[in-house]
Kinemage of the C-alpha trace (Angstrom):
@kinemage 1
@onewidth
@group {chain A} dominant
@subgroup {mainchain}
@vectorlist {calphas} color= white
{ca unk a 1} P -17.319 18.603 2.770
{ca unk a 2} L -13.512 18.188 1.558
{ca unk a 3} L -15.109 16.055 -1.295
{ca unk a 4} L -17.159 18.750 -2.523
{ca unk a 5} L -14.337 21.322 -2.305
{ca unk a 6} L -11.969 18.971 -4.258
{ca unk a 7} L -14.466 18.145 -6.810
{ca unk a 8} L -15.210 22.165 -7.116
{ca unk a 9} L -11.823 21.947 -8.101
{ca unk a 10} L -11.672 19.124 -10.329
{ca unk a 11} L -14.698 16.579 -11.170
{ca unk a 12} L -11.646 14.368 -12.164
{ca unk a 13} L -8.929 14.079 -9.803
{ca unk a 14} L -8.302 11.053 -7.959
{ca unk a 15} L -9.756 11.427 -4.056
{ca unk a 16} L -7.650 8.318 -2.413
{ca unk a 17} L -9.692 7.057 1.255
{ca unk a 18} L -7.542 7.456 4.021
{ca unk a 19} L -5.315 4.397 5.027
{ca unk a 20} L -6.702 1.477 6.288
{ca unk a 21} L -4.368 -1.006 8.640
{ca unk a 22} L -6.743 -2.394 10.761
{ca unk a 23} L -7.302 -5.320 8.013
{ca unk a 24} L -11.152 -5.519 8.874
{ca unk a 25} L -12.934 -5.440 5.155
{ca unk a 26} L -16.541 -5.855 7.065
{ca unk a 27} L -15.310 -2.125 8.645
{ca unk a 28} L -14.622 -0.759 6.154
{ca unk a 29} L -18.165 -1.559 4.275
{ca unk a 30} L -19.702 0.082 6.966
{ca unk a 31} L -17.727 3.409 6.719
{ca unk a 32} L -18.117 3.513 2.829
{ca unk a 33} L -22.001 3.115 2.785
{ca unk a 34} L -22.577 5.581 5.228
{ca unk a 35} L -20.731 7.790 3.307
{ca unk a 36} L -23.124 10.530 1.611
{ca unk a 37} L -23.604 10.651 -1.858
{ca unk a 38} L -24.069 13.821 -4.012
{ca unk a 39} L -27.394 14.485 -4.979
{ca unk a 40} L -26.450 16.883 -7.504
{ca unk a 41} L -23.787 14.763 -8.615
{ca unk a 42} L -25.185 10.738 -7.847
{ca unk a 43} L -22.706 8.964 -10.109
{ca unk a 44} L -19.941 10.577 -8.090
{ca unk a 45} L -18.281 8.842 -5.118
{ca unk a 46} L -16.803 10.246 -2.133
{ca unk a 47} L -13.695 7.980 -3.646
{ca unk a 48} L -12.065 6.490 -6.087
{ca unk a 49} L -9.857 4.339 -4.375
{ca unk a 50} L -9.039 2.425 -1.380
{ca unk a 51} L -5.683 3.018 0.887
{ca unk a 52} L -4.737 0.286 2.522
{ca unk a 53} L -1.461 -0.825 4.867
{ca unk a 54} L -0.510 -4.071 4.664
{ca unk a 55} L 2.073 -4.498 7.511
{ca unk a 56} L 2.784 -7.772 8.748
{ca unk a 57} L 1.527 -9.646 5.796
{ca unk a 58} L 3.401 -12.112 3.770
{ca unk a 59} L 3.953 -11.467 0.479
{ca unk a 60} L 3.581 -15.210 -0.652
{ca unk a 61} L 2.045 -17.122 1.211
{ca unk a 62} L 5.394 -19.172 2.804
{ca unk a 63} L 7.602 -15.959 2.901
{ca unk a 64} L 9.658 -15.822 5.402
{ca unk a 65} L 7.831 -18.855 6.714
{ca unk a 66} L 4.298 -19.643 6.925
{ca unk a 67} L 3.647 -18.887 9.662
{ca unk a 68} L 5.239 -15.382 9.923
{ca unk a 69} L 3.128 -12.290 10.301
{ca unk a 70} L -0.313 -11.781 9.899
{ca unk a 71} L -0.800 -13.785 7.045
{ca unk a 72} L -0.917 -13.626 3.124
{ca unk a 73} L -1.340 -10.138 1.330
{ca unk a 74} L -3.275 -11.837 -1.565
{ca unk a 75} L -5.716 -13.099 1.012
{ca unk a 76} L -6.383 -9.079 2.563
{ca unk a 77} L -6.688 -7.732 -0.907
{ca unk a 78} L -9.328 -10.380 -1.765
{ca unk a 79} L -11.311 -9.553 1.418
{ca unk a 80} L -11.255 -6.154 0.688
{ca unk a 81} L -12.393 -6.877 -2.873
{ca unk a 82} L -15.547 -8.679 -1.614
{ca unk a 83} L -16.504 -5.305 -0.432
{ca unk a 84} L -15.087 -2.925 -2.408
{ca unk a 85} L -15.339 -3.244 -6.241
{ca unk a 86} L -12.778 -0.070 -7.041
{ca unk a 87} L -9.182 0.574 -6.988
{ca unk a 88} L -6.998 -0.029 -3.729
{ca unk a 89} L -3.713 1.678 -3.517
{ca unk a 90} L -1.250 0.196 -0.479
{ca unk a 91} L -0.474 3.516 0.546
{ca unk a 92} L 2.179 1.737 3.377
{ca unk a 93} L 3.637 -1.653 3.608
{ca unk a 94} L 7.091 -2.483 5.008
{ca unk a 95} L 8.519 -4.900 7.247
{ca unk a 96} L 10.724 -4.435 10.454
{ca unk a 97} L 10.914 -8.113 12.027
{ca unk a 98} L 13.145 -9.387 9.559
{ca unk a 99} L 16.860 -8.838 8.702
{ca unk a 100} L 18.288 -6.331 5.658
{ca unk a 101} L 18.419 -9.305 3.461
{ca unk a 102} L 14.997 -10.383 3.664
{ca unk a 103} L 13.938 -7.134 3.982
{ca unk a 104} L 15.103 -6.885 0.657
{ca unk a 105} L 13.627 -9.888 -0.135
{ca unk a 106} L 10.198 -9.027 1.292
{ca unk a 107} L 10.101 -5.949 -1.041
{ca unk a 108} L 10.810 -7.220 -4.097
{ca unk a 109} L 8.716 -10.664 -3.720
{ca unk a 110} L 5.679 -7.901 -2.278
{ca unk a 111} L 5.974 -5.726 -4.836
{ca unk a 112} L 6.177 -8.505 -7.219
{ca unk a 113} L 2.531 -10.053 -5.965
{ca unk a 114} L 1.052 -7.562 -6.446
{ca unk a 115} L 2.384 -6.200 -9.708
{ca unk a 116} L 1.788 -9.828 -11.190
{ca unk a 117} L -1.514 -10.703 -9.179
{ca unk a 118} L -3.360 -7.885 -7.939
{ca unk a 119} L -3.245 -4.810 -11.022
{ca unk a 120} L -5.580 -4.534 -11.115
{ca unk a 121} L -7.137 -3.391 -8.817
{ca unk a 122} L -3.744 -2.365 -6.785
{ca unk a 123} L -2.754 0.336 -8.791
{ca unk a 124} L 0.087 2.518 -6.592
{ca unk a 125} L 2.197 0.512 -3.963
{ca unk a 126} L 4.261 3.032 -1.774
{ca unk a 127} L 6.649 1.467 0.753
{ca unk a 128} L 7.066 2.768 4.248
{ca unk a 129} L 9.677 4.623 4.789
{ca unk a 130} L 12.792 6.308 2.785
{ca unk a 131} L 15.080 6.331 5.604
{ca unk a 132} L 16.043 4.956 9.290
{ca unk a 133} L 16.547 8.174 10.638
{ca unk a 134} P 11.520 8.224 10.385
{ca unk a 135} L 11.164 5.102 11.544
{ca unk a 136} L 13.832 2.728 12.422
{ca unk a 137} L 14.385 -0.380 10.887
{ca unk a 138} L 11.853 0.061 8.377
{ca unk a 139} L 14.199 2.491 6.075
{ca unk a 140} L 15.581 2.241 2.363
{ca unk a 141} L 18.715 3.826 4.053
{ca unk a 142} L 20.373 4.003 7.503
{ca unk a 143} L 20.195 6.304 10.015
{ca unk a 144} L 22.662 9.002 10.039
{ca unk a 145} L 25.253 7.636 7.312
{ca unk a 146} L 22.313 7.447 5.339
{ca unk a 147} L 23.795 4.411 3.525
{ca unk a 148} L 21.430 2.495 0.752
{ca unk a 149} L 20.375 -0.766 2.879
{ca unk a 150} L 19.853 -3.895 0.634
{ca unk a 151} L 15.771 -2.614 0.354
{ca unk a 152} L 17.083 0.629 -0.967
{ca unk a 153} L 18.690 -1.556 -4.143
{ca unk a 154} L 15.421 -3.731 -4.236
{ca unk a 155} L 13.296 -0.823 -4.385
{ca unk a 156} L 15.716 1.205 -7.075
{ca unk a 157} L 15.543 -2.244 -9.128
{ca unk a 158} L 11.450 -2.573 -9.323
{ca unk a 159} L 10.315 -0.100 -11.830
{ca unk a 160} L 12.092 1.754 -14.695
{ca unk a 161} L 10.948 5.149 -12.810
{ca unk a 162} L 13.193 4.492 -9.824
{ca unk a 163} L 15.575 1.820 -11.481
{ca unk a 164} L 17.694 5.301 -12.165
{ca unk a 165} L 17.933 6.629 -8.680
{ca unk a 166} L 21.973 7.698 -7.819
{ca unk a 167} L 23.516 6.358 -4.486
């Protein structure tokens, strides 16, 4: 139903699916097929693109080690794209087990995957979260100074949009 009432809105806005962390592509099939289709509308889907949450994978495959985490991010997005041929969005990623440097690190070489690798079909990459104070360590900034933390200049330094942003 909140298809239809966003498309009674707009037949082209972007409807994102909601976040996916468990990792499991084969799931995900299964939800997506037994989605129902329109049949006044049968060349619209319910979506347009896939969320997805990437914690705990590396963003190369030997970053910080290889044998950190859950394993490699290009590997997740390629499972995902055996069984779904759209967009993907990573609507979350972050990383909390390692220290502000690599933090820092682990942004920039993420972000850099999948800017150089995977866009398409990752289109939007959104990191989780702006400050300490939601969800400690996983911040930009610290908790109550709300100092930049070496992700915070990482992040400012990826894109022209945010290259700007005043400490």
């Amino acid at each position: 139903k909140s298809c239809k009432a966003i498309l009674s809105v707009s037949k082209s806005i972007i409807k994102v699916g909601a976040g996916l962390a468990s990792g499991d592509p084969t799931w995900w099939s299964k939800v997506y097929k037994g989605q129902p289709q329109f049949p006044e509308q049968p060349t619209v889907q319910p979506i347009n693109a896939l969320a997805i949450h990437p914690y705990g994978q590396r963003p190369t495959p030997d970053f910080p080690h290889p044998g950190w985490g859950f394993g490699y991010v290009g590997d997740l997005i390629e499972a995902y794209k055996s069984v779904w041929g759209g967009y993907m969005w990573i609507t979350e990623c972050g990383d909390s087990t390692t220290n502000q440097a690599e933090q820092a690190q682990y942004l920039r070489k993420f972000y850099e995957t999948i800017s150089r690798d995977y866009a398409p079909p990752c289109y939007e990459v959104f990191w989780f979260c702006y400050s300490d104070g939601m969800v400690a360590p996983y911040g930009l900034r610290n908790a109550g100074s709300g100092e930049p933390k070496p992700a915070y200049g990482a992040y400012a330094g990826m894109t022209a949009a945010t290259a700007n942003i005043q400490t």
